[in-house]
TORBA-927206 format. One record per atom (N, C-alpha, C): x, y, z. Coordinates in steps of 0.02 Angstrom, whole numbers, padded with zeros to 5 digits, always signed. Layout:
BEGIN
XYZ/...
//
This chain:
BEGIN
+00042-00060+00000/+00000+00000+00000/+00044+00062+00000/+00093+00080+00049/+00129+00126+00038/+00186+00128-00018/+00219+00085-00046/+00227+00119-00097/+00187+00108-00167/+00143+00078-00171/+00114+00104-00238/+00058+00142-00251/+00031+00179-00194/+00027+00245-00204/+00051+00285-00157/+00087+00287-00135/+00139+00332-00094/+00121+00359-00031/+00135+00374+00023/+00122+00391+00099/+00166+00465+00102/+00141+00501+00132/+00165+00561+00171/+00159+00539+00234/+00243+00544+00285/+00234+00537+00329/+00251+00605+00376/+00210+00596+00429/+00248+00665+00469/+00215+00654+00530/+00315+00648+00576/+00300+00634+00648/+00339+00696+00685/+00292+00730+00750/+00313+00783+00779/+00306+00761+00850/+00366+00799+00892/+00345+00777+00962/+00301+00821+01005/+00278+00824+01060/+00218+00874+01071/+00259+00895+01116/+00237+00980+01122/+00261+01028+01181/+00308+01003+01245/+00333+01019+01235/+00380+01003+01316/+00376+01084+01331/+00399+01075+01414/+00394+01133+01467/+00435+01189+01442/+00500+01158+01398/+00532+01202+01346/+00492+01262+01324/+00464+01232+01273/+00428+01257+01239/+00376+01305+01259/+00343+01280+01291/+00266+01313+01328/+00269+01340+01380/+00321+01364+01413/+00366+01407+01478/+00414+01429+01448/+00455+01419+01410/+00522+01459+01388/+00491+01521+01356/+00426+01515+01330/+00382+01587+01304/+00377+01616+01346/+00373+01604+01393/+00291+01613+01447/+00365+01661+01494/+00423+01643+01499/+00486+01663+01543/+00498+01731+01492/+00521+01700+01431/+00524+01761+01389/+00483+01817+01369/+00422+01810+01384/+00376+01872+01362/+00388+01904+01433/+00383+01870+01477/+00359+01907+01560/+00424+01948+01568/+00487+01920+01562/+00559+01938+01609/+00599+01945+01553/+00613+01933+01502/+00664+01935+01461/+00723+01886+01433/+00767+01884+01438/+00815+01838+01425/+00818+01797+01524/+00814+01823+01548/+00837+01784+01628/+00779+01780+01663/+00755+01721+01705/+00684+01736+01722/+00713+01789+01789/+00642+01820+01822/+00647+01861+01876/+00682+01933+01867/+00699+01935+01802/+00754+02013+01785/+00708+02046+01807/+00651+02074+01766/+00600+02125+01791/+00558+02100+01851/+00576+02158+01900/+00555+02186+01978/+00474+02152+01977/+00450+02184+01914/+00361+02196+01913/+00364+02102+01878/+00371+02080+01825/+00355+02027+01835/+00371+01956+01906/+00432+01984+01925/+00436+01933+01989/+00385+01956+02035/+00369+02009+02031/+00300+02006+02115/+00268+01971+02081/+00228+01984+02029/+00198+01942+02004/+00188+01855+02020/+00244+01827+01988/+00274+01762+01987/+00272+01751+02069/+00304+01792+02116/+00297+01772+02189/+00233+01799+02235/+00195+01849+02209/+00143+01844+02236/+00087+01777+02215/+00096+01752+02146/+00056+01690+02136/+00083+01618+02147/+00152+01629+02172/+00172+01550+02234/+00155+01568+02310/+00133+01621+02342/+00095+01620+02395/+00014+01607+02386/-00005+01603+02339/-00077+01590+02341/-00070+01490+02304/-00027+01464+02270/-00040+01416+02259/+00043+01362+02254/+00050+01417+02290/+00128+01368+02316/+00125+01299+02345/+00134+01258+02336/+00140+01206+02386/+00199+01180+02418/+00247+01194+02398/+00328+01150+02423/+00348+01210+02428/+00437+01218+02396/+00500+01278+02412/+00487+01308+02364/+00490+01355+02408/+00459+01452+02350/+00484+01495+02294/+00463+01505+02267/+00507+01549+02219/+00573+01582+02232/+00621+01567+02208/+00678+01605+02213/+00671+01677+02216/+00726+01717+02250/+00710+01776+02247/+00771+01780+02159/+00814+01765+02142/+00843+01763+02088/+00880+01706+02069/+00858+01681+01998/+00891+01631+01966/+00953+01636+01912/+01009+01607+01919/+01092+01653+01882/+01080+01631+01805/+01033+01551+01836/+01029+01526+01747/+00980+01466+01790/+00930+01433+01718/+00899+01384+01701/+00885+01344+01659/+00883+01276+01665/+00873+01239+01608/+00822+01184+01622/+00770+01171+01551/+00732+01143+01536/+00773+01060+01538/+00826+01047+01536/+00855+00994+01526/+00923+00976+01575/+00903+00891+01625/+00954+00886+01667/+01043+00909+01660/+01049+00860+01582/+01126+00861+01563/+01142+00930+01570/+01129+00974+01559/+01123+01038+01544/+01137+01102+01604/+01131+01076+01659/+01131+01101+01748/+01202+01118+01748/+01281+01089+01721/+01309+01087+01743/+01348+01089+01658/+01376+01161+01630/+01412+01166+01579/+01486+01226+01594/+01521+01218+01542/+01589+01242+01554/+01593+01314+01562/+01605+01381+01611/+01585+01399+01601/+01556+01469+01614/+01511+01425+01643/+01435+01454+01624/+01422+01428+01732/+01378+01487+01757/+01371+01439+01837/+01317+01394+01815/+01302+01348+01867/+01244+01301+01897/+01178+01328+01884/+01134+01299+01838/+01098+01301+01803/+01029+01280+01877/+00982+01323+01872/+00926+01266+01921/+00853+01227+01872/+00858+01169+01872/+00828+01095+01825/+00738+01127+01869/+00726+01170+01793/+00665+01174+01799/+00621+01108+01759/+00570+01102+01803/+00534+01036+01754/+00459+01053+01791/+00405+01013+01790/+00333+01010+01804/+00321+00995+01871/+00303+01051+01887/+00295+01052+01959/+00339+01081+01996/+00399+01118+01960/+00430+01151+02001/+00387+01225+02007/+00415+01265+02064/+00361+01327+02080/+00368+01377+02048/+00438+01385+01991/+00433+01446+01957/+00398+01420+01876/+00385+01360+01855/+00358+01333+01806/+00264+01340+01818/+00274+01324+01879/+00208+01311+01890/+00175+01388+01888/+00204+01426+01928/+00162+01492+01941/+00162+01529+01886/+00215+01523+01810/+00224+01571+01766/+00181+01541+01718/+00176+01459+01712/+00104+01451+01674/+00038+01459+01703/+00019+01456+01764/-00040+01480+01810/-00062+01561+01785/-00003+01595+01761/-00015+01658+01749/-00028+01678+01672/-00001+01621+01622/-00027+01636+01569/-00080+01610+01541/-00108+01570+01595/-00159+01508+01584/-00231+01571+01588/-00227+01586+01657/-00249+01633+01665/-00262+01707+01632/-00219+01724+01597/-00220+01775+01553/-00256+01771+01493/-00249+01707+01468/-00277+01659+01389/-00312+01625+01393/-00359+01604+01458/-00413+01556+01473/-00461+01556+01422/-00470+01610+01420/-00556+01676+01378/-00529+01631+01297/-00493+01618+01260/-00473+01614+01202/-00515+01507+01178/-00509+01494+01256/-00537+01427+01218/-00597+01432+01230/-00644+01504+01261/-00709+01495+01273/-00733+01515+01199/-00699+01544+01153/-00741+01601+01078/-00727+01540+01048/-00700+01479+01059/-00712+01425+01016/-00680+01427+00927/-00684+01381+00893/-00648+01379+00851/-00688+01312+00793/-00683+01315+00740/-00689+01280+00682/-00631+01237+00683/-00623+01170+00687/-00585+01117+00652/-00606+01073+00584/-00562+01047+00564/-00570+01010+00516/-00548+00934+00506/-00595+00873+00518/-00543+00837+00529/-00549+00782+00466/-00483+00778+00439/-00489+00741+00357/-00495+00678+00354/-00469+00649+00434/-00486+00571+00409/-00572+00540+00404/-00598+00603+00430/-00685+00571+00435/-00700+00589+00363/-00745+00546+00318/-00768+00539+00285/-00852+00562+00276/-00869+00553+00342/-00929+00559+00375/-00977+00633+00330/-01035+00651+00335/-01049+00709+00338/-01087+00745+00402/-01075+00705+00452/-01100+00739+00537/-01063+00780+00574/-01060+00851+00560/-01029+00874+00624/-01040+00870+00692/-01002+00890+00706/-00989+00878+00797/-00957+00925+00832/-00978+00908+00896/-00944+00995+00945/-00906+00945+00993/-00826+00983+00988/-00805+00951+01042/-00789+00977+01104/-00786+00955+01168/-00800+01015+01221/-00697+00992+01275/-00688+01026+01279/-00633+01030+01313/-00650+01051+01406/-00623+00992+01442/-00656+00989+01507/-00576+00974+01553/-00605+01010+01622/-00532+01005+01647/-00570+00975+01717/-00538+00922+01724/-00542+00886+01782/-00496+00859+01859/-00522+00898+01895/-00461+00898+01971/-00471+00854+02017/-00416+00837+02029/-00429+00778+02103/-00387+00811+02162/-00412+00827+02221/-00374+00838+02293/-00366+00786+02322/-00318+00796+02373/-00303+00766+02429/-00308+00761+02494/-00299+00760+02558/-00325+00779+02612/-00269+00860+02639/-00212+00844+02610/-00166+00911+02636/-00214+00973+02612/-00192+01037+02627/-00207+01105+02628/-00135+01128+02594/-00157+01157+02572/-00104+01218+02509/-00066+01299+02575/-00057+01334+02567/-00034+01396+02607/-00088+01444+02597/-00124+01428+02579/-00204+01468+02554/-00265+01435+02596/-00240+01363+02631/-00279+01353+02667/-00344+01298+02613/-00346+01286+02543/-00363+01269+02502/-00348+01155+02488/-00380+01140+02490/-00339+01061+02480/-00320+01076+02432/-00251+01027+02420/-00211+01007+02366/-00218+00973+02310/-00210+01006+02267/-00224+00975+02200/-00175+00928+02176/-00186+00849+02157/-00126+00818+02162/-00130+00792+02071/-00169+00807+02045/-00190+00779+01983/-00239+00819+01923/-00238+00858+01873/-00278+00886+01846/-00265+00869+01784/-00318+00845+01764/-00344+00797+01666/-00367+00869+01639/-00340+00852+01567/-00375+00889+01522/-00399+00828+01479/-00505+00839+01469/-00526+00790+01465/-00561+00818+01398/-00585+00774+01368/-00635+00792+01280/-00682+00757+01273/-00741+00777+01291/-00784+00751+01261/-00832+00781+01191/-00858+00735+01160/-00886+00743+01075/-00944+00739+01088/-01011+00791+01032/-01068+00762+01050/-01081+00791+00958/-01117+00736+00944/-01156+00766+00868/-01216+00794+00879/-01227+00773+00792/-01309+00826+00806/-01375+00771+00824/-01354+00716+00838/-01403+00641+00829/-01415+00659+00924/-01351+00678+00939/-01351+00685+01010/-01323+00622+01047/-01268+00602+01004/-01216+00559+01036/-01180+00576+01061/-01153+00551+01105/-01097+00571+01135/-01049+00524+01148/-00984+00531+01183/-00919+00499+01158/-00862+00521+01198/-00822+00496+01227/-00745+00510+01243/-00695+00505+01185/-00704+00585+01198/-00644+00601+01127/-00580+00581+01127/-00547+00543+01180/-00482+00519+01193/-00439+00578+01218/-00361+00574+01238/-00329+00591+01270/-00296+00655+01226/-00307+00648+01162/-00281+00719+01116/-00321+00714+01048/-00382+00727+01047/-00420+00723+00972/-00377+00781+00916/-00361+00834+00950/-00347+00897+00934/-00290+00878+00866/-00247+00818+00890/-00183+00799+00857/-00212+00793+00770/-00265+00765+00785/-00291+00758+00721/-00326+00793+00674/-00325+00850+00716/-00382+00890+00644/-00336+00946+00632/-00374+00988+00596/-00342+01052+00569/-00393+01122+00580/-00367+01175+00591/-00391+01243+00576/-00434+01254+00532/-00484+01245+00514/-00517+01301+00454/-00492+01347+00439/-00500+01337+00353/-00453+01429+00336/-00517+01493+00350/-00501+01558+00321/-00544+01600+00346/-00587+01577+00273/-00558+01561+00196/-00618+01532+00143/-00675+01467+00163/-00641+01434+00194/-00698+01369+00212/-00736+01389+00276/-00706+01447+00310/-00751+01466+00367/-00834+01516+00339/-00790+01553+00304/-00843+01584+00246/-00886+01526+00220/-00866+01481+00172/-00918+01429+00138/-00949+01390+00172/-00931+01394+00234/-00975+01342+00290/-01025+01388+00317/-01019+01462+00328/-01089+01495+00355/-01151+01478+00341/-01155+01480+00288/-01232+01454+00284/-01264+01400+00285/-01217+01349+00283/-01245+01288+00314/-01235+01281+00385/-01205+01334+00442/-01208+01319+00493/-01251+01354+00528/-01284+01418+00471/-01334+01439+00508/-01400+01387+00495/-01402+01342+00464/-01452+01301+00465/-01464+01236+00526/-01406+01248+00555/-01402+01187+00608/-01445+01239+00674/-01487+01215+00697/-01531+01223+00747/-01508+01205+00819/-01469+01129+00810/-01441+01119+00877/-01385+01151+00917/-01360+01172+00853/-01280+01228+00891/-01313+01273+00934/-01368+01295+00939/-01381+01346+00967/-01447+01328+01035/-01421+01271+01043/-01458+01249+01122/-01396+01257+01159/-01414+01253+01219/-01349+01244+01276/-01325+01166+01306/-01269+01147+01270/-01251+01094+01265/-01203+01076+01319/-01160+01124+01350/-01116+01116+01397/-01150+01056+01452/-01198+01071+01482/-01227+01016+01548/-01239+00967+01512/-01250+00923+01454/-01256+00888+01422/-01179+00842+01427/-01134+00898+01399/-01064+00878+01391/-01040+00860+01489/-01039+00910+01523/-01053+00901+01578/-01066+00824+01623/-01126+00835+01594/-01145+00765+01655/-01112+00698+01606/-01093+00687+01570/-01071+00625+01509/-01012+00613+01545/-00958+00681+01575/-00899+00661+01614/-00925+00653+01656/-00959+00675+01708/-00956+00663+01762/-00962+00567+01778/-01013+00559+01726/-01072+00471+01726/-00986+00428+01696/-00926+00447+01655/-00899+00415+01634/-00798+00418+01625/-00809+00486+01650/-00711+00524+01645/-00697+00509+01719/-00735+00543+01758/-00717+00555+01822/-00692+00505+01873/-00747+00436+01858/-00721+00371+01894/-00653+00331+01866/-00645+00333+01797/-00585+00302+01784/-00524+00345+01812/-00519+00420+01802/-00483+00446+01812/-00476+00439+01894/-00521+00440+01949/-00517+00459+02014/-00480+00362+02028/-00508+00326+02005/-00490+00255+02021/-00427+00248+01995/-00405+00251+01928/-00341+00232+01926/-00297+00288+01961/-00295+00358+01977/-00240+00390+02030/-00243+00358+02096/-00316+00311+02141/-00334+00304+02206/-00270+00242+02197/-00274+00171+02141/-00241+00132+02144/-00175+00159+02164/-00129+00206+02105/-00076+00217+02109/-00052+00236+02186/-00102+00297+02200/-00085+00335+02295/-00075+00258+02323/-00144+00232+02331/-00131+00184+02397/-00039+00119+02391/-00044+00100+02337/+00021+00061+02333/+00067+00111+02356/+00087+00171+02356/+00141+00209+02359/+00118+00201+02438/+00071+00242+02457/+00054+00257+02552/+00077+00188+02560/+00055+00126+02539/+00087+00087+02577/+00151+00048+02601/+00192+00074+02535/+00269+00029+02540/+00284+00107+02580/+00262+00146+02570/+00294+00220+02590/+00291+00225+02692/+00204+00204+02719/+00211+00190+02776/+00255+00120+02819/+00268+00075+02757/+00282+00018+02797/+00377+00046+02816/+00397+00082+02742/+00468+00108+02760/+00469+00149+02811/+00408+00171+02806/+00450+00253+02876/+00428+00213+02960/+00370+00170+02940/+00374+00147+03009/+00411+00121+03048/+00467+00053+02977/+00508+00025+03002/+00569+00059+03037/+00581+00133+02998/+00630+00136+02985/+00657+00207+03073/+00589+00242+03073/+00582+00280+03150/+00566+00221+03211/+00525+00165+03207/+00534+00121+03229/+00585+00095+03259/+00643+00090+03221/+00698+00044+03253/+00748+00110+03276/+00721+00170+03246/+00772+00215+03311/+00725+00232+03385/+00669+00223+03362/+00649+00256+03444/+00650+00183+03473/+00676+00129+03472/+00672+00068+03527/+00744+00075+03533/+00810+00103+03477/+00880+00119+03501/+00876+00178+03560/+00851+00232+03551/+00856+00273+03599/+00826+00258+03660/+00754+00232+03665/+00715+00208+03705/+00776+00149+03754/+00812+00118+03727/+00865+00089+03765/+00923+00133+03787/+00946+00167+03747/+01000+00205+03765/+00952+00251+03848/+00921+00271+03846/+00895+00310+03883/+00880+00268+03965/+00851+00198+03937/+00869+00154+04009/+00949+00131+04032/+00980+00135+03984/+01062+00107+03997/+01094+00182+04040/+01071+00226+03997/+01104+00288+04054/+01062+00319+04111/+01002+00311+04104/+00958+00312+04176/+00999+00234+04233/+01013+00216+04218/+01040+00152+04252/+01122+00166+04256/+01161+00204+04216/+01214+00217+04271/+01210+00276+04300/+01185+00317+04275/+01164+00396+04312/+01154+00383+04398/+01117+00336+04400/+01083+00297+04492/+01124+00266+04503/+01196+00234+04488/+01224+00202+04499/+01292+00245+04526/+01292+00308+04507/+01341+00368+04503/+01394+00348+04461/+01386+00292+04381/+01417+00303+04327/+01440+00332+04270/+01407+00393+04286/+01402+00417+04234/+01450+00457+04195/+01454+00469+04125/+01521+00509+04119/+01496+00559+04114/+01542+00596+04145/+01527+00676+04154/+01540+00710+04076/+01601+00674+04046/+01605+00699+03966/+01554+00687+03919/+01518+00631+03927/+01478+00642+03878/+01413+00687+03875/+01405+00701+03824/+01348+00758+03840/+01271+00726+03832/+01284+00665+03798/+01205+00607+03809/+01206+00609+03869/+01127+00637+03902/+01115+00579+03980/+01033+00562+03943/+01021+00517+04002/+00959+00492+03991/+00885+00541+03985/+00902+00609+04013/+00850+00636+03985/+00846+00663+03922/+00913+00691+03901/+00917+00702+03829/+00878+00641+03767/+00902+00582+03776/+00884+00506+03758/+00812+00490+03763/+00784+00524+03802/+00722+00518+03817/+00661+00555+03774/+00696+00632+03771/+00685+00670+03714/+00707+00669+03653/+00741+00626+03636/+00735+00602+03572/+00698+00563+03568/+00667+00507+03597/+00628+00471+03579/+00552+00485+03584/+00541+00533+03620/+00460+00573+03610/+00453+00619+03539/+00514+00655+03517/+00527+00675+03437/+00525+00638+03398/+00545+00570+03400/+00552+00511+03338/+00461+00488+03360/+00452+00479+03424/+00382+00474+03439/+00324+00510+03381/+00343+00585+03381/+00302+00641+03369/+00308+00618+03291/+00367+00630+03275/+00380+00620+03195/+00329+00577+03156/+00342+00493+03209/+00309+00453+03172/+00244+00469+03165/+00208+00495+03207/+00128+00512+03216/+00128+00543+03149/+00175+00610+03156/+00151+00655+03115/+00162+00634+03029/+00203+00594+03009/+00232+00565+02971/+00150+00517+02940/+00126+00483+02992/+00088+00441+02979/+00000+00474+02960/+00006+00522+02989/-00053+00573+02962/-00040+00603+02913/+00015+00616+02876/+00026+00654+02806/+00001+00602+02745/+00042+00532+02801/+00015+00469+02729/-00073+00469+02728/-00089+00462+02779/-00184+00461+02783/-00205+00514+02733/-00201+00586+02750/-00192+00630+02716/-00185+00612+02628/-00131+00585+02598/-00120+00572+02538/-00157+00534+02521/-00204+00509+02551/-00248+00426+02519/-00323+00462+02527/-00330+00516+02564/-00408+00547+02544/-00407+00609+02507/-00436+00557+02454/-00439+00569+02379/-00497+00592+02366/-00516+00640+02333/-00578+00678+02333/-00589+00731+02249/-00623+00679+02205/-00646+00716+02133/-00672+00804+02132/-00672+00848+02097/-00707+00884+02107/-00733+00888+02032/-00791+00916+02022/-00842+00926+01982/-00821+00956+01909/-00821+00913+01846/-00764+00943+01787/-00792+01029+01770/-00764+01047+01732/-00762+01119+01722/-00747+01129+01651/-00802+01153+01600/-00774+01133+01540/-00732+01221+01531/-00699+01210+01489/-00646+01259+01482/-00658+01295+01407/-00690+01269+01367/-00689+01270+01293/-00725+01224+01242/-00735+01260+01210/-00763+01199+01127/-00735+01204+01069/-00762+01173+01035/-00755+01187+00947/-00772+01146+00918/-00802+01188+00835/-00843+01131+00801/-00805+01108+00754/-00829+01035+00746/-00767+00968+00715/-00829+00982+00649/-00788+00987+00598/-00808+00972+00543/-00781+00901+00497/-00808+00865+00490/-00780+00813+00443/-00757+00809+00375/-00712+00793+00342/-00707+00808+00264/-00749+00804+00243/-00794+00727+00232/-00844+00713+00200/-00893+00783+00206/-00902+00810+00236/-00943+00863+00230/-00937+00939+00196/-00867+00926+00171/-00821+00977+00139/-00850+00976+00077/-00833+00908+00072/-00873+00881-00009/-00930+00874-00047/-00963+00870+00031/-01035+00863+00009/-01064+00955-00002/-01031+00987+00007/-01061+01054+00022/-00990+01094-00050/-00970+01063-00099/-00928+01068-00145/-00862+01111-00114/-00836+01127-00049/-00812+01163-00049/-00745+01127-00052/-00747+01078-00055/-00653+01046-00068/-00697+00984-00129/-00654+00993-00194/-00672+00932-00242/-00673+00864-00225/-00715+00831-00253/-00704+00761-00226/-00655+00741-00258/-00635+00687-00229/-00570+00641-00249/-00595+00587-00295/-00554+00577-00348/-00565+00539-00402/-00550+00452-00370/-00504+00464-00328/-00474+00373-00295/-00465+00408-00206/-00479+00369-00164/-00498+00369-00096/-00497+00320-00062/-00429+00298-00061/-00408+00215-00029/-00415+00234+00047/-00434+00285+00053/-00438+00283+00142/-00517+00284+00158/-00549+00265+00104/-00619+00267+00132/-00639+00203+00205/-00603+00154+00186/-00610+00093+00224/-00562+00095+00276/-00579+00069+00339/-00537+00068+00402/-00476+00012+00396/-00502-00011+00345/-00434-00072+00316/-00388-00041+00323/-00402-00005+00261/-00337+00028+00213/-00297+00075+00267/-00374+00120+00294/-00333+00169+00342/-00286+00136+00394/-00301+00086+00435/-00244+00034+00469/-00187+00042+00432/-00208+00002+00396/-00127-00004+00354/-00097+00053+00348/-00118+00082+00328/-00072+00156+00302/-00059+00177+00351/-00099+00160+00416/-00051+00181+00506/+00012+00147+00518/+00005+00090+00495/+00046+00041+00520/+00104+00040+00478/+00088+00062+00410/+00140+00070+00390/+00178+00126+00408/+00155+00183+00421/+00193+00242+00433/+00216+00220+00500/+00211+00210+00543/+00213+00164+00603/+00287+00138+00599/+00264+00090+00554/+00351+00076+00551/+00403+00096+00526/+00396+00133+00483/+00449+00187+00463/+00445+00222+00501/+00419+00249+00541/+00453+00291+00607/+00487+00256+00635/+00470+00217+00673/+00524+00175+00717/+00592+00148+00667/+00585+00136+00597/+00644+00109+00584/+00703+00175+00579/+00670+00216+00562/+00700+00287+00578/+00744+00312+00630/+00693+00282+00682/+00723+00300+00746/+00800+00258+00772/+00768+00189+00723/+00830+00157+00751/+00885+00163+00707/+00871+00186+00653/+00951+00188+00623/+00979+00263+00651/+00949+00297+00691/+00961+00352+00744/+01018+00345+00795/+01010+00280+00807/+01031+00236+00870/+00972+00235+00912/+00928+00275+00922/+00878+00237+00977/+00841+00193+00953/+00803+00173+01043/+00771+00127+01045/+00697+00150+01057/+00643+00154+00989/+00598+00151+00975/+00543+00090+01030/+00487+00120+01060/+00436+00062+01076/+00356+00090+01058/+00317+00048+01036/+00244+00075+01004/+00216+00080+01079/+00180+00133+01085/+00116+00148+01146/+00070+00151+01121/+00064+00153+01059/-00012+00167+01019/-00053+00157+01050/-00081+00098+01073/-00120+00072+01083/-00139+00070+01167/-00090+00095+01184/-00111+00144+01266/-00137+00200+01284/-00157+00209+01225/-00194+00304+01219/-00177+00362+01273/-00087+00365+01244/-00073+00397+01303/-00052+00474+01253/-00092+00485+01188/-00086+00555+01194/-00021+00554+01130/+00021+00501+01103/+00083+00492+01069/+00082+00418+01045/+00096+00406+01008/+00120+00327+00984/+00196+00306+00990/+00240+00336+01009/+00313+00322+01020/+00320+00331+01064/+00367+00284+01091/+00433+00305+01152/+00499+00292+01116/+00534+00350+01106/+00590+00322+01099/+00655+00354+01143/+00700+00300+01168/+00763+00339+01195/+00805+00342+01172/+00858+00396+01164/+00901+00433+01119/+00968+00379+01168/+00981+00321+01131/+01053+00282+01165/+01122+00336+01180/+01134+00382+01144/+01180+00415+01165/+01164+00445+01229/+01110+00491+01236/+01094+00521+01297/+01042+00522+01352/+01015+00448+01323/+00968+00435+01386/+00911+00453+01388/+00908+00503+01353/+00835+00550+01319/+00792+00513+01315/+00726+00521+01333/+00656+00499+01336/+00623+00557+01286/+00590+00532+01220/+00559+00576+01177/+00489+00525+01163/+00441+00592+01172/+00368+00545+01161/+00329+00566+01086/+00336+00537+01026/+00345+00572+00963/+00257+00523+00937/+00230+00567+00928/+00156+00554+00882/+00173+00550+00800/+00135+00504+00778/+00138+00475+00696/+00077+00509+00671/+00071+00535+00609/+00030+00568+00578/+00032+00523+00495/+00001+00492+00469/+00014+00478+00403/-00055+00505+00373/-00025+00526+00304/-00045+00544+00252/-00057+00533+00170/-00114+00509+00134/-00110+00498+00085/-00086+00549+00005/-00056+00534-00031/-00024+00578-00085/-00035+00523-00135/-00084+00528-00191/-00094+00479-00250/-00051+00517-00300/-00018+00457-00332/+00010+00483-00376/-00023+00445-00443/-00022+00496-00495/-00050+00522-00562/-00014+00469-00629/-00063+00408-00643/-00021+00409-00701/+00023+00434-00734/
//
């Protein structure tokens, strides 16, 4: 199939923190994050409202998106920004916030592999899970937040759009946005209120997979996590708890050494601190295991247009040959592009592995053998007939 009528392939990797913060650093501060006075209050007034760990620096000399990278010739000590650190977190909190409004005016897609002529609205939903801790705001902790998609047509189906539908479609130009007006002023249903619709579909079907598979992950961790710290304060407060009778017992005996600076009450107070610890230690784990959904929040829409409907409404010609009409063909032509990526990768030197089929958002893993690199690279194939 691919070569006798030929495949366009094209594989891209998706956003890293690089990318989608190295803007977000550069528009606010300039070449260095924190240079400008007025953007760091900023940046540090919004890690006191949603800070959770160690706070914003008051100044950073240098940073990098990448470990190897911390430590060049030079140049000083780099600090290994990544997800979840507090100057990453608070400088996208702030542009998230700034650009929220942009996925509410919604948008026209186009998506070419449907053949179909049904449009569809797809709704973009953001879904949070807490924990039992409190934030410095006094707020529980957010330990998990999905960006979720759900699809609804005009039949009034509905659907889990998967983990990145977006990967697949395209922009409308401003000409097909034009040639589609008037057939979209004929659609009647765009103009009910569909959100609680979209709404309750996550709630009845996103929310439990998502809250169950993070509850699995927490509890295995709380538990190898309490059995280590128990063991491990455990076997010092029964060392001190002895040390503390061995020198209460020569202290009464008038053994004691006057040089050392251990006596048994010191010994004693350590072991009401290793006491305290463990308590407190053991309520942070409780804490991490009450797990608590909150109610999704859709964030945005946009309407999915299908090719087939391009065609049917003359505004893109039909195709004379259309080997992708059938889910056969279309397989194949995945699978083949499929593997020419990966063989790609490996005459790279890395080591290519398929996730496809884990719908985790990418179809590759591959690691870069020279440097250890973890790259998560999505396959896109494309048909190109070629012309007698």
């Amino acid at each position: 199939m691919l070569k006798r009528y030929g495949c366009s392939l094209t594989s891209f990797r998706p956003i890293f923190s690089k990318h989608s913060g190295g803007s977000g650093f550069h528009s606010r501060t300039g070449t260095c994050p924190l240079r400008d006075q007025s953007h760091a209050t900023l940046i540090r007034q919004r890690d006191r409202l949603i800070g959770t760990g160690a706070p914003v620096a008051n100044r950073y000399e240098r940073i990098t998106f990448e470990k190897t990278r911390q430590s060049l010739p030079g140049k000083p000590p780099a600090t290994f920004v990544f997800p979840g650190h507090p100057l990453l977190d608070c400088t996208t909190d702030l542009i998230l916030e700034q650009n929220r409004d942009l996925l509410r005016r919604g948008a026209i897609l186009i998506d070419n592999l449907d053949d179909g002529e049904n449009p569809r609205v797809l709704f973009y939903l953001e879904h949070v899970i807490q924990d039992g801790h409190e934030d410095r705001a006094g707020n529980r902790r957010v330990i998990s937040k999905r960006l979720q998609f759900v699809e609804l047509d005009s039949d009034g189906e509905m659907r889990d759009g998967g983990p990145a539908p977006f990967l697949d479609y395209e922009a409308a130009t401003l000409p097909d946005r034009a040639a589609l007006q008037p057939y979209l002023d004929t659609l009647d249903w765009l103009r009910n209120d569909l959100e609680p619709r979209a709404l309750i579909y996550a709630v009845e079907h996103l929310v439990t997979p998502h809250l169950e598979g993070l509850r699995a992950r927490k509890q295995q961790f709380v538990k190898q996590a309490r059995k280590a710290v128990y063991e491990r304060l455990t076997k010092e407060i029964v060392h001190w708890d002895n040390q503390s009778i061995r020198l209460q017992t020569l202290e009464i005996a008038g053994r004691a050494n006057g040089a050392n600076r251990m006596n048994s009450v010191k010994a004693r107070q350590r072991v009401e601190e290793l006491q305290a610890r463990l308590a407190k230690r053991m309520a942070d784990l409780d804490k991490e295991e009450q797990l608590s959904p909150q109610s999704p929040v859709v964030l945005g829409g946009a309407l999915v247009i299908p090719k087939g409907l391009l065609r049917r409404l003359g505004i893109i010609p039909p195709s004379g040959i259309d080997i992708s009409d059938s889910a056969e063909n279309r397989g194949e032509i995945e699978n083949a592009a499929m593997r020419a990526v990966m063989q790609h990768e490996r005459e790279l030197g890395c080591t290519p592995r398929d996730v496809s089929r884990e719908k985790r958002g990418y179809d590759i893993e591959s690691i870069d053998s020279a440097t250890g690199r973890l790259r998560f690279i999505e396959v896109k194939a494309g048909l190109q007939v070629r012309k007698p």
